[in-house]
N, C-alpha and C positions, 0 to 999 in steps of 0.2 A: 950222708943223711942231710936233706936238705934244711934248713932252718929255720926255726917257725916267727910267722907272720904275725908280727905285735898290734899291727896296726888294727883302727877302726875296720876298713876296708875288708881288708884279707882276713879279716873275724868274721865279717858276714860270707864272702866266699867259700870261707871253711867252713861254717855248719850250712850253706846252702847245698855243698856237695859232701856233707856227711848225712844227709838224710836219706839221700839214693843207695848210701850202702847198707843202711841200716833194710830199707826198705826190697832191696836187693834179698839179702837172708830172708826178709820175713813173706818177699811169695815164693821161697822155694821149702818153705816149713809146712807141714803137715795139714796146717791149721786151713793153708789158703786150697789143698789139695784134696782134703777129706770131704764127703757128705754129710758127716757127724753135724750133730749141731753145732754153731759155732760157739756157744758157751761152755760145751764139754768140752770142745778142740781145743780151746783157751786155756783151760782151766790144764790142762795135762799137758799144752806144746811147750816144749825149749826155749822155743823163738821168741813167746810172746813179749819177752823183754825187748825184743830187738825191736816188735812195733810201736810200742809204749817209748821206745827211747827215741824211735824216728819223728815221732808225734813230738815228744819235749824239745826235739834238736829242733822241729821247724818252728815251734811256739819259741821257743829262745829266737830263732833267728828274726823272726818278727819282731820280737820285742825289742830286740837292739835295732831294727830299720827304724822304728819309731824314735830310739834317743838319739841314733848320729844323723840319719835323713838321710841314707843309704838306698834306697827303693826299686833300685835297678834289679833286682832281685822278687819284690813281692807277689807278683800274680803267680811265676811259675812255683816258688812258698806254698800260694795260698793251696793251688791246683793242686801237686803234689800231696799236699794236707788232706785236703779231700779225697784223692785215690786213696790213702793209707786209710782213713777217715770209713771211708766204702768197703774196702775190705774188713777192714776189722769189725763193724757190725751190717752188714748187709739187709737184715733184718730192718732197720732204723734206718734209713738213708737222712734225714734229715738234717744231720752235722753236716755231712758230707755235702749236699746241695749246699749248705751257707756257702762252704767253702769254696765252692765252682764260681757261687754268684760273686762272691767275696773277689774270686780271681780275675772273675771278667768285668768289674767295677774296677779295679785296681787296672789293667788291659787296657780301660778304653778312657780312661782318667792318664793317662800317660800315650796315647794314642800307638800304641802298642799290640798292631793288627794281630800278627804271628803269636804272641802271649791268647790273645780274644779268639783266636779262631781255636786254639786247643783247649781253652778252660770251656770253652762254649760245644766243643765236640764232648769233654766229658759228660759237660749235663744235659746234653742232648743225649747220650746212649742213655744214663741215669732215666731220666725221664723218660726213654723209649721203653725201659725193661720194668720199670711201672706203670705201664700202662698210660703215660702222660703226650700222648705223640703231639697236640695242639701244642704245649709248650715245649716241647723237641722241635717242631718244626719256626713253631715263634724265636727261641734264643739262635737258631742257628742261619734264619735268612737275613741278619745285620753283619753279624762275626762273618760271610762269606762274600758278602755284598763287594764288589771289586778286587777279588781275589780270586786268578789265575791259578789252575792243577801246575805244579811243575815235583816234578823225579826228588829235585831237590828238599820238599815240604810235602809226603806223601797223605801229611794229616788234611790240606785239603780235598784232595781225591775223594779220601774219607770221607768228611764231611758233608761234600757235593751229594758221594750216591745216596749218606743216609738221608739228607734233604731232601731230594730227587724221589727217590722212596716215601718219604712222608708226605712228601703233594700230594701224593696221588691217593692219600686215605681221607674218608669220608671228615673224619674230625677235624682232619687239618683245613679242609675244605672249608668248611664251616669256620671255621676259628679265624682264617684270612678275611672271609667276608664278616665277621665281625670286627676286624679290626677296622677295616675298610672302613665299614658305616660310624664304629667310634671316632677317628680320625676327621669323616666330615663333621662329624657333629661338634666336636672340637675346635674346627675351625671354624664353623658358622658360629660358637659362642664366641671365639676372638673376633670376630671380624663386628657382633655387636657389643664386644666390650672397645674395640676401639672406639665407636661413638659416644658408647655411654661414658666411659672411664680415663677414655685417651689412649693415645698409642704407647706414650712410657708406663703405663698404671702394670704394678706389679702383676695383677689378676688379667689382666690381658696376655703380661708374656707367658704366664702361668698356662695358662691357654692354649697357646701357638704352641707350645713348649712341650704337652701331653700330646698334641695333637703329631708334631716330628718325632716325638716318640711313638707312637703306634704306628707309623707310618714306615718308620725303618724298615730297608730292604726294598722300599718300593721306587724305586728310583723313577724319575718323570709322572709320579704319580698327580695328576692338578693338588691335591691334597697336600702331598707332601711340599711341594712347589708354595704354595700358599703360607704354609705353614714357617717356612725358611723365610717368607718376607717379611709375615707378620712378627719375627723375632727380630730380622734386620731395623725394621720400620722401630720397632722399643729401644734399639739401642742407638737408632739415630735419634730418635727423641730423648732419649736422655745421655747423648753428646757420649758414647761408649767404642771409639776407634774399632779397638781391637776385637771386639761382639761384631760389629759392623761388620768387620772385615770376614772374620769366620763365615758368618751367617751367609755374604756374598759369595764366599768363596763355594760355600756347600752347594749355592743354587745353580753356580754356573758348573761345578761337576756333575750334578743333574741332567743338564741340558746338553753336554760337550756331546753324546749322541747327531743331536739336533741341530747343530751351529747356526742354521739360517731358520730357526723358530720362531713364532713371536715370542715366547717363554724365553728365548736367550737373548731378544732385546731389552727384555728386563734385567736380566744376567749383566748385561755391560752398564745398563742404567743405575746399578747399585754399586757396579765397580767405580763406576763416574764419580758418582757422587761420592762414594767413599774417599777417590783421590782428590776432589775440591775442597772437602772437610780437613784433607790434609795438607791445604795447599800446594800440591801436586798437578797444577795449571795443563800442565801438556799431555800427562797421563789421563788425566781428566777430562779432554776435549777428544784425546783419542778413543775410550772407551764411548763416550757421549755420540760422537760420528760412526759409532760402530753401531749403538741404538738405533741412532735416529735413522740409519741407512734402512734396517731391519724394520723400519715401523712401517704397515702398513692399514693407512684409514679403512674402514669398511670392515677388512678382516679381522684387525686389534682393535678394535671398537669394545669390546664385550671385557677385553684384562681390567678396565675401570674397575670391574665389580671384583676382581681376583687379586691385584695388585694395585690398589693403592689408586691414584690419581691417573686419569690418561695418559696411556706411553707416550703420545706424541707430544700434547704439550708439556708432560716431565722434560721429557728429552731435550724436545726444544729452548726452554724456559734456563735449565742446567748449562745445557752447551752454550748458551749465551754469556751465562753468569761466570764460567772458565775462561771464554775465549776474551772475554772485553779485558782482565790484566794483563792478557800476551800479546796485546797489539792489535786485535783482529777487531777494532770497533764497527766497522762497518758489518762487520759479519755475525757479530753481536747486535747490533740493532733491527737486523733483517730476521733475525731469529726471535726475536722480544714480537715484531711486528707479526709473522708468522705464526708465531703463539697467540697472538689475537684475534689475528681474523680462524682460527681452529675453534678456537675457545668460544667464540663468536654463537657458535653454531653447537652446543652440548651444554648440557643440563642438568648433569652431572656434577653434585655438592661439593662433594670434594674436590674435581679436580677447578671447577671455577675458583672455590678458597685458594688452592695454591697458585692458580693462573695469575690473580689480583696479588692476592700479599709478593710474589716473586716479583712480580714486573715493576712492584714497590720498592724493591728490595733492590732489584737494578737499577732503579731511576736512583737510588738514595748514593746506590755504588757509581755512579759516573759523575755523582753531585752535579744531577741537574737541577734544572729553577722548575722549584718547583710553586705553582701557581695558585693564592690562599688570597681570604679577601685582606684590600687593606685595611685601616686601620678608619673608623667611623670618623665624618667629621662631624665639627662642631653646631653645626645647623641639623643634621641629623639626628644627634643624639636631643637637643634642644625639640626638634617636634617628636 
């Protein structure tokens, strides 16, 4: 007989795989088999201890993730919870939904795709057998969004055809194009709370932030695309590496489709800047030459208005600003010079502010002389 597991650990182990056998008895009892009503099935089954005890075994084991910080365990808890949860009143689904949502929060809080895709398939059938196909079809194109069918994971097969099936109904239809238009509307209020409030103002990333959410799933959407900068752009302004990073990260998974995009020049112009922030010099110049390669005048003319300052003199103005501590001064100053005769020639608020303050910001970086009047003389000041 093997010997029982003292620890914190092997406590939550145990009642995570004591709830399957609890659970196990209680759909092979009467209760889950009969038509009867299920409060008279209840009231007369055997079993119903067994579901009642599956239910306390997974609320205990929650509650102990919360005192030792064990969580490896929580979503498929929560999930579980809710299938016992759904069976036992059927009638009431509404425990049960907390619990799916409960699971796919806990899922995507731990980036824990394979957890998200099956607590998101539960409540997508939930929601299908109620009548709710709009939010069946909503919870389930995030949870699948880069995730391959294999033999191995047959729940997304699942998932795929009931999705694939829910396109194609009138409501869903509608429900997409409502998200659609919420998502711009979203971003066109961040893109004037960046002027009115600034780029780091909480209500701006609040903004960008609703707006990546309704967005979900739509991967290369301008929308979503938009959306990922204007959170990038809050967390550069309020000096946030690791948000930075994220936020870049998400945009160039976006675009990996597209690699010679203007949308993935901007993709490498956030990676850029994110490695200069880090002082990451040579990671820096190489992402920034991978922008700049990608820009093209005429065409990227119009990202002004979608991402921020013009890609070419970002690009250019950055790659400057890398390349002048790794030796490359002449190639840094061609690039500052470059950036002006561009700049020269656009009218464009923002990106002229950044044009000017950077080229300041490099002139102050090489400690050049800089040119101020002197100092009045004495005959002067006298008339």
């Amino acid at each position: 007989m093997p010997s029982p597991n003292f620890s914190k650990a092997g406590r939550n182990r145990e009642l995570a795989a004591r709830a399957p056998v609890f659970w196990e008895c209680a759909t092979q009892s009467r209760f889950f088999r009969s038509k009867e009503s299920p409060s008279l099935v209840l009231s007369s089954s055997p079993c119903t201890g067994q579901i009642t005890a599956a239910i306390a075994t997974l609320n205990q084991a929650l509650a102990e993730s919360d005192q030792n910080g064990q969580r490896g365990y929580d979503a498929e808890l929560h999930r579980t919870r809710g299938e016992i949860l759904l069976k036992y009143n059927p009638a009431d689904p509404a425990l049960a939904e907390a619990a799916f949502r409960a699971a796919i929060a806990v899922a995507r809080s731990q980036k824990a795709r394979s957890f998200e895709l099956r607590a998101a398939l539960s409540l997508a059938k939930l929601y299908r057998a109620t009548g709710r196909d709009v939010d069946a079809h909503a919870v389930l194109e995030p949870a699948l969004e880069g995730l391959a069918p294999t033999p191995e994971f047959p729940e997304i097969a699942e998932a795929k055809a009931l999705f694939d099936a829910l396109a194609q109904t009138d409501e869903a239809k509608a429900g997409a194009a409502r998200r659609q238009r919420l998502t711009q509307l979203q971003v066109a209020y961040g893109n004037a709370l960046l002027a009115a409030r600034g780029f780091g103002a909480p209500e701006t990333t609040e903004a960008f932030a609703r707006a990546r959410e309704s967005a979900s799933g739509e991967r290369v959407a301008p929308a979503r695309l938009a959306a990922d900068w204007g959170l990038w752009v809050g967390s550069y302004a309020r000096g946030e590496l690791r948000s930075m990073r994220a936020h870049a990260a998400a945009f160039l998974h976006d675009v990996e489709a597209t690699p010679d995009s203007p949308e993935a020049g901007v993709a490498y112009r956030l990676h850029g800047i994110n490695c200069w922030f880090a002082g990451q010099y040579r990671e820096a110049r190489d992402h920034l030459e991978r922008a700049l390669a990608l820009f093209q005048p005429g065409r990227d003319d119009d990202l002004a208005f979608q991402f921020g300052p013009d890609p070419g003199v970002t690009a250019m103005i950055y790659l400057a600003i890398a390349s002048w501590p790794l030796g490359e001064v002449d190639r840094a100053v061609s690039l500052v010079e470059r950036m002006k005769t561009r700049i020269a020639g656009l009218s464009h608020a923002t990106t002229l502010a950044l044009g000017a303050s950077h080229a300041a910001f490099f002139a102050l970086m090489r400690a050049a002389t800089v040119r101020v009047p002197g100092p009045a003389s004495p005959s002067s000041l006298a008339s």
